[in-house]
MMTF fields as JSON, N, C-alpha, C and O atoms, coordinates in Angstrom:
{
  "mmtfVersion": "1.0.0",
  "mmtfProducer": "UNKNOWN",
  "numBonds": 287,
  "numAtoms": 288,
  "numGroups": 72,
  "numChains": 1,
  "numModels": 1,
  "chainsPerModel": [1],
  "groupsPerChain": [72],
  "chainIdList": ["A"],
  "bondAtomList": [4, 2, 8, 6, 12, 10, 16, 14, 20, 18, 24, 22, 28, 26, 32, 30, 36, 34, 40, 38, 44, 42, 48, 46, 52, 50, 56, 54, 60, 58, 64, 62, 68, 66, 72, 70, 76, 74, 80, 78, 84, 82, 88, 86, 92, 90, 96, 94, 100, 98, 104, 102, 108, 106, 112, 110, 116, 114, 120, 118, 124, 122, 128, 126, 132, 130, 136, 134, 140, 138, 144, 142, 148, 146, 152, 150, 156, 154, 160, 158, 164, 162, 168, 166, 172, 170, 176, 174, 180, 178, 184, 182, 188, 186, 192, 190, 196, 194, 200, 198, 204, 202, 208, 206, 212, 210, 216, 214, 220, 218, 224, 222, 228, 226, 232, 230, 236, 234, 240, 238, 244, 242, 248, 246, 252, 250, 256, 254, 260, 258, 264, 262, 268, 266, 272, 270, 276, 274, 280, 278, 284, 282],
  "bondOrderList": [1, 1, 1, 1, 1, 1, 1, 1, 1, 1, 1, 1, 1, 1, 1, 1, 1, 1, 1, 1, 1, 1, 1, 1, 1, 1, 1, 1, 1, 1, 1, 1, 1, 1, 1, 1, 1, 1, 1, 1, 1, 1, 1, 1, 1, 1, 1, 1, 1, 1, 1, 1, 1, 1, 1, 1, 1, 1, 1, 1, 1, 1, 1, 1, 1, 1, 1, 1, 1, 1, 1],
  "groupList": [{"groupName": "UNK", "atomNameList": ["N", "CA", "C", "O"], "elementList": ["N", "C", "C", "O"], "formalChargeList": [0, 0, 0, 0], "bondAtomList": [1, 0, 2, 1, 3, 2], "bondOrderList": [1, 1, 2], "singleLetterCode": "X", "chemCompType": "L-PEPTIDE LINKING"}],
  "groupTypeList": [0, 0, 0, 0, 0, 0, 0, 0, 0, 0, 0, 0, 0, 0, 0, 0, 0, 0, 0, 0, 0, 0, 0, 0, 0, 0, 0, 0, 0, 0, 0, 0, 0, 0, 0, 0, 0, 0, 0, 0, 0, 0, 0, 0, 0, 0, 0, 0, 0, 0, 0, 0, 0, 0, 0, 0, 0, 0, 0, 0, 0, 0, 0, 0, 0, 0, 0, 0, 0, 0, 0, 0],
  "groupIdList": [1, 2, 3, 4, 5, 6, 7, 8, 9, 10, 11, 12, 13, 14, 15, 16, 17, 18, 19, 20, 21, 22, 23, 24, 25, 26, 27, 28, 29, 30, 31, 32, 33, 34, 35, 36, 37, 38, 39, 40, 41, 42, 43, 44, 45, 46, 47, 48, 49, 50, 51, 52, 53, 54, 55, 56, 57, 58, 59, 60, 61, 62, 63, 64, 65, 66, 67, 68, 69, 70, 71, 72],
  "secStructList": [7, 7, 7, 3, 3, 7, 7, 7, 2, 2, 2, 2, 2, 2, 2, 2, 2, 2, 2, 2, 2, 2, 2, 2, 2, 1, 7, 7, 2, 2, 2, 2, 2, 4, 4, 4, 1, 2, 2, 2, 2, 2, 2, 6, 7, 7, 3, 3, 7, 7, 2, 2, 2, 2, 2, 2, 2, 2, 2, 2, 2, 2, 2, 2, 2, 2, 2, 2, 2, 6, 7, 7],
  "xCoordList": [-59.963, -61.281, -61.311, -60.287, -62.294, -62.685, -63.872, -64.797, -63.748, -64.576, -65.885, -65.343, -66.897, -67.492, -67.32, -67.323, -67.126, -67.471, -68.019, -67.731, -68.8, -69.06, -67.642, -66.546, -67.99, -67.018, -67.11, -68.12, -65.609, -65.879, -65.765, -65.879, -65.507, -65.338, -64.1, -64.062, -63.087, -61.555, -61.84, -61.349, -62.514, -62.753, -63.42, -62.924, -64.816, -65.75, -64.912, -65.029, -63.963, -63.157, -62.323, -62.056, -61.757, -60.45, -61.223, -60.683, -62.808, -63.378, -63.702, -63.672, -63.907, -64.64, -63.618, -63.988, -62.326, -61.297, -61.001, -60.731, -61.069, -60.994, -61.688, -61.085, -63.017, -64.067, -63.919, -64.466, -63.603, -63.537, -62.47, -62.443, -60.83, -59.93, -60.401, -60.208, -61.109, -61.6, -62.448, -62.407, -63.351, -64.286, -63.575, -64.203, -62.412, -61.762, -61.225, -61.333, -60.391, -59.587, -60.343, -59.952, -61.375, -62.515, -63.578, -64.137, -64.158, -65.323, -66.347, -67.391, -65.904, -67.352, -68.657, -68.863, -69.406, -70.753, -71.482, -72.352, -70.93, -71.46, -71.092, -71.887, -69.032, -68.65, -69.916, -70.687, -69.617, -70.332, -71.895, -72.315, -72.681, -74.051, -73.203, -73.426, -72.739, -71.856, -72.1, -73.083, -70.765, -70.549, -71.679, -71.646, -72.858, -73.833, -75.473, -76.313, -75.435, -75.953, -75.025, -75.287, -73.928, -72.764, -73.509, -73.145, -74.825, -75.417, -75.878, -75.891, -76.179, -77.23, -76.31, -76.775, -75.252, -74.437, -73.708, -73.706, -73.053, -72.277, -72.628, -71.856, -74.386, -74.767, -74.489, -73.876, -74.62, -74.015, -72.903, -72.611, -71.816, -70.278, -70.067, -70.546, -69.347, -68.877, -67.056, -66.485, -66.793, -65.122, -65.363, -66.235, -64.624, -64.369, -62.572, -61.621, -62.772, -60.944, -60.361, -60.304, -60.001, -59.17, -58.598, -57.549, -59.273, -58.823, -57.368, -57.113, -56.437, -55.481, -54.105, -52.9, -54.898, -54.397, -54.648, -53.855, -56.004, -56.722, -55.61, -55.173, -55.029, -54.539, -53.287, -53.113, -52.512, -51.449, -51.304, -50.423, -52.496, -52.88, -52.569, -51.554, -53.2, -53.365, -52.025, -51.59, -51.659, -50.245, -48.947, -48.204, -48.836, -48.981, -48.989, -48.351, -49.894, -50.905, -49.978, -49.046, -50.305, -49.891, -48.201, -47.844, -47.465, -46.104, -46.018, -44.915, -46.689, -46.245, -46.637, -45.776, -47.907, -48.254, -46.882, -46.136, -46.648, -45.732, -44.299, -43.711, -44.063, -42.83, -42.97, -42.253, -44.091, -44.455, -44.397, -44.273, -44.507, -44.943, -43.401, -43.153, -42.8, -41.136, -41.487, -40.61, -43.015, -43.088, -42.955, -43.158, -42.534, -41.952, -41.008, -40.65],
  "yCoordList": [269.264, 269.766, 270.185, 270.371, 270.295, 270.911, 271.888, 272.046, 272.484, 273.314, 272.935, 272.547, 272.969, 272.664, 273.921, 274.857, 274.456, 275.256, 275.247, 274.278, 276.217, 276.097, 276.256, 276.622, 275.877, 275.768, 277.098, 277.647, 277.677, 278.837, 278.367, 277.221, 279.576, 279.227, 278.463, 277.825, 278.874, 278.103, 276.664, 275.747, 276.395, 274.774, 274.338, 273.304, 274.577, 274.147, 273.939, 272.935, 275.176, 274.973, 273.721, 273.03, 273.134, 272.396, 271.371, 270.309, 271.244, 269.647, 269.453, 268.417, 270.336, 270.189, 269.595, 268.905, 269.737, 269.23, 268.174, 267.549, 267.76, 266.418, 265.382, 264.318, 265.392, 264.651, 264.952, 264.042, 265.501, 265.029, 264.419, 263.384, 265.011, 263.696, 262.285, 261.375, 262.132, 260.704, 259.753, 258.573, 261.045, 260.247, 260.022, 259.401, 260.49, 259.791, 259.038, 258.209, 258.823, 257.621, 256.69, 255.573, 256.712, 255.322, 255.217, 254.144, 255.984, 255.876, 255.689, 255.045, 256.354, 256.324, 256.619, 257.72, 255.786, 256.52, 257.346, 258.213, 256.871, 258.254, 259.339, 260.271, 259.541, 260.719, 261.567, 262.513, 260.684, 261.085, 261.621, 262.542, 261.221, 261.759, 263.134, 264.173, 263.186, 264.169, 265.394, 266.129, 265.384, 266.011, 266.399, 267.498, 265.494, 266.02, 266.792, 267.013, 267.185, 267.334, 268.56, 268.857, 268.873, 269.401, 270.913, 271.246, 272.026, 273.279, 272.278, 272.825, 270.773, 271.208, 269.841, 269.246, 269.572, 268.085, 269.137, 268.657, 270.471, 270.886, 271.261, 271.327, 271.8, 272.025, 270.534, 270.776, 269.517, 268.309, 268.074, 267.043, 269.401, 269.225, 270.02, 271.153, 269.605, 271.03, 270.336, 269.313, 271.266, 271.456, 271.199, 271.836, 270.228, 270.056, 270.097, 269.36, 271.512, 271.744, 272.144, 273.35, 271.496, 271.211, 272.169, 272.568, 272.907, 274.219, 274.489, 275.677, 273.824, 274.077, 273.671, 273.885, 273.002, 273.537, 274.794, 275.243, 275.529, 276.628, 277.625, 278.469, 277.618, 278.648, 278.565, 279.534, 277.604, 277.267, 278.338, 279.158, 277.972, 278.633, 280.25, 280.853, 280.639, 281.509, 282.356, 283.376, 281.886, 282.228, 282.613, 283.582, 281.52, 281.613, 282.74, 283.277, 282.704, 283.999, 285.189, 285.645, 285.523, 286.362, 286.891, 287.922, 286.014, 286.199, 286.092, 286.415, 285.789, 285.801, 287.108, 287.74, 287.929, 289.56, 290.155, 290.901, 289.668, 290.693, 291.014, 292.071, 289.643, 289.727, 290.744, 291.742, 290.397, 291.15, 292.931, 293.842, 292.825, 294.77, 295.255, 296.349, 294.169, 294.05, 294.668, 295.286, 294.461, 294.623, 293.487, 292.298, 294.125, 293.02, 292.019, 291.243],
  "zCoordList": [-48.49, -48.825, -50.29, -50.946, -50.664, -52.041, -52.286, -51.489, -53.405, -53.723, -55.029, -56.064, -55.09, -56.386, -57.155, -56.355, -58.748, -59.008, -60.363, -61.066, -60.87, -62.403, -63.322, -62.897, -64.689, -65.7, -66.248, -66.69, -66.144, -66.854, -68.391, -68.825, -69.108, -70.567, -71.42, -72.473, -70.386, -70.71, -70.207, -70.865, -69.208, -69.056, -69.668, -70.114, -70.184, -71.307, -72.729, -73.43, -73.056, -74.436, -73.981, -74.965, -72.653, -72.908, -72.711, -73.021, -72.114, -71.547, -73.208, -73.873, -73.47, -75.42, -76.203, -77.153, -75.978, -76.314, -76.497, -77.522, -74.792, -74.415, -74.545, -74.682, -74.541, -75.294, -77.003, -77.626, -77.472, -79.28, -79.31, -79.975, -78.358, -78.501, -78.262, -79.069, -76.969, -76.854, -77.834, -78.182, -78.137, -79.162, -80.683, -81.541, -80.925, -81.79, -81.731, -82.635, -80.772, -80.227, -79.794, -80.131, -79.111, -79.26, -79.793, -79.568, -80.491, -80.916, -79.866, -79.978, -78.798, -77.211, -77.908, -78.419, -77.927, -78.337, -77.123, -77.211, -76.117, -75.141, -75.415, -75.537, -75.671, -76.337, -77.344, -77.177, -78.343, -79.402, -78.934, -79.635, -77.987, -77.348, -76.715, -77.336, -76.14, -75.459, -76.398, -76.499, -77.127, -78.553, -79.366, -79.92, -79.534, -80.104, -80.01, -80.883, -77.856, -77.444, -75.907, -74.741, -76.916, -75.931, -75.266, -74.138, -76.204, -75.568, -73.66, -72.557, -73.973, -72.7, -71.913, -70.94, -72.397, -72.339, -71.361, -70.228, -71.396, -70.255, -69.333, -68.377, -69.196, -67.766, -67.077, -66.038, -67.17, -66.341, -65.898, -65.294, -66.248, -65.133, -64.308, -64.335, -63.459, -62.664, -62.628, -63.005, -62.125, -61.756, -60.461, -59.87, -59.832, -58.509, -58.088, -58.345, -57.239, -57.071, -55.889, -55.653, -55.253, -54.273, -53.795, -54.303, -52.454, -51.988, -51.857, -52.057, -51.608, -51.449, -52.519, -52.393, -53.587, -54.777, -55.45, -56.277, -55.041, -55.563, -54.943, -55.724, -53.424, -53.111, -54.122, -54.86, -54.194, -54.641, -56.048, -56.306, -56.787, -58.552, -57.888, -58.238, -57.258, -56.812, -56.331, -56.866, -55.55, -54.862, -56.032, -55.874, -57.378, -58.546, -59.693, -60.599, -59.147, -60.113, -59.661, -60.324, -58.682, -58.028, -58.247, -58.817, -57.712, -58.476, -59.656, -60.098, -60.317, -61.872, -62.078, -62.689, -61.708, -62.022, -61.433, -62.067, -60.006, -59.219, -60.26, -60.489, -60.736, -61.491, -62.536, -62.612, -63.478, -64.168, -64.147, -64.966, -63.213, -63.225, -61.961, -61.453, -61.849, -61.23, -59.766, -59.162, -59.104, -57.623, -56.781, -57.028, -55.62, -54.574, -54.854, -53.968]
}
C-alpha cells in the first residue's frame, strides 16, 4: 500500500534539484517550463510513499534519537 502526501520543503528543495540537474543534462524543454513556472509547477506533485517503507524511516528515526540521548 501507499500513502499520497504533500511535499514538504526538503522535497521541493531536492525535486528542485533534480529537475535543474536534468534540465542541464538534456536540455528538457519541459524541464525548463518546469523551472520557469516552478511557484505554481510544484502544486502538480505529490510524494507517493509506501507505507511500509514509511514505518521503516520511522523505526529509523527513532533509534537514531534513542542512540542519541543513549536511551534504550
Amino acid at each position: 500500500m501507499v500513502e499520497l502526501e504533500n511535499l514538504d520543503e526538503n522535497d521541493q528543495n531536492n525535486l528542485l534539484e533534480l529537475i535543474k540537474n536534468h534540465h542541464k543534462l538534456t536540455d528538457s524543454t519541459i524541464a525548463s517550463e518546469i523551472l520557469n513556472t516552478w511557484p505554481n509547477s510544484i502544486k502538480n506533485f505529490i510524494k507517493v510513499m509506501p507505507t511500509d517503507f514509511k514505518k521503516a524511516l520511522e523505526m529509523m528515526s527513532n533509534k537514531k534519537l534513542k542512540n542519541l540521548f543513549n536511551y534504550g
